[in-house]
N, C-alpha and C positions, 0 to 999 in steps of 0.2 A: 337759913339753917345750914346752906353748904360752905360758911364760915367754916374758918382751920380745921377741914378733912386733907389729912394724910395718910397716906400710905408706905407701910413697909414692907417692902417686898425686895426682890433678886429675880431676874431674866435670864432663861426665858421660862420661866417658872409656871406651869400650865395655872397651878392654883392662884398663882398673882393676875395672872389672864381674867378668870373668872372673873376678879374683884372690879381691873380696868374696866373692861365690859360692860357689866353694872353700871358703874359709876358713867361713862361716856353716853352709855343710852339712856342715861336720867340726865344727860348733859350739867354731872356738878362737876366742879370745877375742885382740882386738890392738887396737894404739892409731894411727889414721890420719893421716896428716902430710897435711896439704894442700899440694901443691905449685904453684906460679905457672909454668907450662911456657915465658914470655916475660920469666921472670929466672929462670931454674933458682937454687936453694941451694947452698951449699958443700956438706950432705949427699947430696943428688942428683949433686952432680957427683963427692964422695967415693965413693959406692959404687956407680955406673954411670959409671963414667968413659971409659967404650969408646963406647956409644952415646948416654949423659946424656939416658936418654927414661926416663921411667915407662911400667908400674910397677916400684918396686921394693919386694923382702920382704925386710925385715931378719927373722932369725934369729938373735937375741943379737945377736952383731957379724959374723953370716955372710950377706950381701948375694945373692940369686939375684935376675936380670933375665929379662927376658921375660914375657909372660904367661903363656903355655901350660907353659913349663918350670915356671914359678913353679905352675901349678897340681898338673901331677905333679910337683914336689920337695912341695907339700903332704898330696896324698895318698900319697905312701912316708912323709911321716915322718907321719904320724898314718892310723894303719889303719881306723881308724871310719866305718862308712858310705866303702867304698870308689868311686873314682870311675871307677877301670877294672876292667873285668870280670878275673875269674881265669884264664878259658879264655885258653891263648896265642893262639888264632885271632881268638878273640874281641878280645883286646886289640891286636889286627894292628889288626884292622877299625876299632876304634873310634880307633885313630892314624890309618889312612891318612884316616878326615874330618876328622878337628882337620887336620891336612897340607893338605887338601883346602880347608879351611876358612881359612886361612891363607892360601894361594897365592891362591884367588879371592876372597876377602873383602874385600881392597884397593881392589877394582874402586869399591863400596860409599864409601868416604873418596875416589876419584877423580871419581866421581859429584859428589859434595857442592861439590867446587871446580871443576866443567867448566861450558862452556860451548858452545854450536853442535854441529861434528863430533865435538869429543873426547865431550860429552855425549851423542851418540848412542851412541858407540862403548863407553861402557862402561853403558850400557842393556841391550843387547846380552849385553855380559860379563854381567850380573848375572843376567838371564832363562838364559842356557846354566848356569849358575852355579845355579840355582833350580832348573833341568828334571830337571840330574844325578842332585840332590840328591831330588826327587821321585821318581823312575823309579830311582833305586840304592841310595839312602841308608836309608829309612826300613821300606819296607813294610809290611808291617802293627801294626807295634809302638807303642807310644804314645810313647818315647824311643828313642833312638839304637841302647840298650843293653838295651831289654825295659823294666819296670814303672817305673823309676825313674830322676832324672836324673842324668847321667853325662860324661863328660871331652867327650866329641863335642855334647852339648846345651849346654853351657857353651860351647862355641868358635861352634856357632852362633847359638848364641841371642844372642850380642853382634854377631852379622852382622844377624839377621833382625828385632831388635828396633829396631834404628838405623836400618836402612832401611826399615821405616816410617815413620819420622818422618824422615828424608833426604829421600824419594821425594816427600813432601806438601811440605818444603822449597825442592824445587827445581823443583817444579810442573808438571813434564810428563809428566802421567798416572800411571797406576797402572800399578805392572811388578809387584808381588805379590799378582794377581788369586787368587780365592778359589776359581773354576771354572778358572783352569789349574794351581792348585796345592792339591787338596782335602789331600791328605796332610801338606805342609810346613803349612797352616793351621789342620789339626788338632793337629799336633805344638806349632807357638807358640800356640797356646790352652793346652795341655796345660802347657806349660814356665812359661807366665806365669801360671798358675795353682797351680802345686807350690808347695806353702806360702812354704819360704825362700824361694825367688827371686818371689815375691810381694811380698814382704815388703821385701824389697831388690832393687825396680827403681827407676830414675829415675822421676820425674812425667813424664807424655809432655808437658802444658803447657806446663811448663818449659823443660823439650829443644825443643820446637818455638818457644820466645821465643831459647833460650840460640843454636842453630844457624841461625835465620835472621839473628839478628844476626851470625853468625859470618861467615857465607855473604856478606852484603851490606859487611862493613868488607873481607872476603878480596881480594872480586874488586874493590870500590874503588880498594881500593891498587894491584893490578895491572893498573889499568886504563890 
């Protein structure tokens, strides 16, 4: 079934992370299309012609967008090393933080382009955003989901891995302190160290060369 899965995507694209991720811990095997996000393809605009964003999973000739969808359409159709727990309660929980993850996670990309007030104000977001997640998300468990990672570590670990390197980009202090957040800093220890997604994270170097230049041509222009 892991016949002609492709992916379109652009790096270091936290959302195309998600999908990698996915895909490497169901160990299927696909072929990557690199995408130019500032001249989309005729394929990109073929098979995501509603919102013409990556990423997208081609499946033979069947196109799923989103990332989060794209990662549950991957683990229903390949059951290996499942990514949501069996318990239906269980899998309530580990939805409403991807949801969770999702709604507040934004704040993170609005960060990256702010300036002054709006810069404060989604500081702000992301510290409430962090505390939740501390104090409701995790508790004693090493993942989201007990021993191993799972649909809810995936959704954040593309939040919390990027604003590290966001937060050092846009250079006004540190919002993911290690004393008000012992648990979420033991969890991204934990997730960046689980083999695959070891294996398959961006170089932070990089990301810190790739996104301050992003940051500095953004607000040029808008200047």
């Amino acid at each position: 079934m892991a016949e002609g899965v492709k992916l379109l995507g652009a790096l270091p694209s936290p959302f195309v992370y998600r999908v990698i991720w996915a895909l490497k811990l169901k160990a299927i095997p696909y072929e990557f299309i690199e995408e130019d996000v500032t001249n989309k393809s005729p394929l990109l605009l073929k098979y995501n012609p509603v919102h013409k964003q990556i990423p997208v999973l081609l499946h033979g000739d069947k196109p799923v967008c989103e990332s989060m969808i794209i990662v549950e359409y991957i683990d229903e159709t390949w059951p290996q090393n499942p990514l949501l727990p069996n318990d239906p309660y269980e899998r309530a929980l580990a939805r409403f933080w991807v949801k969770f993850a999702e709604d507040k996670g934004t704040s993170v990309r609005r960060m990256f382009l702010a300036t002054g007030e709006e810069l404060e104000k989604t500081r702000k977001e992301i510290l409430e955003m962090l505390q939740n997640v501390e104090e409701h998300g995790l508790g004693k468990k090493k993942f989201f989901g007990g021993d191993s990672v799972g649909i809810a570590d995936i959704a954040f670990g593309s939040v919390v891995y990027w604003l590290e390197v966001i937060e050092e980009v846009v250079g006004e202090g540190v919002i993911f302190e290690a004393q008000k957040f012992p648990r979420l800093h033991a969890w991204i220890k934990n997730f960046k160290q689980a083999p695959i997604i070891k294996e398959n994270l961006p170089d932070r170097d990089w990301m810190m060369t790739f996104f301050k230049g992003r940051r500095e041509a953004i607000l040029a222009a808008s200047a």
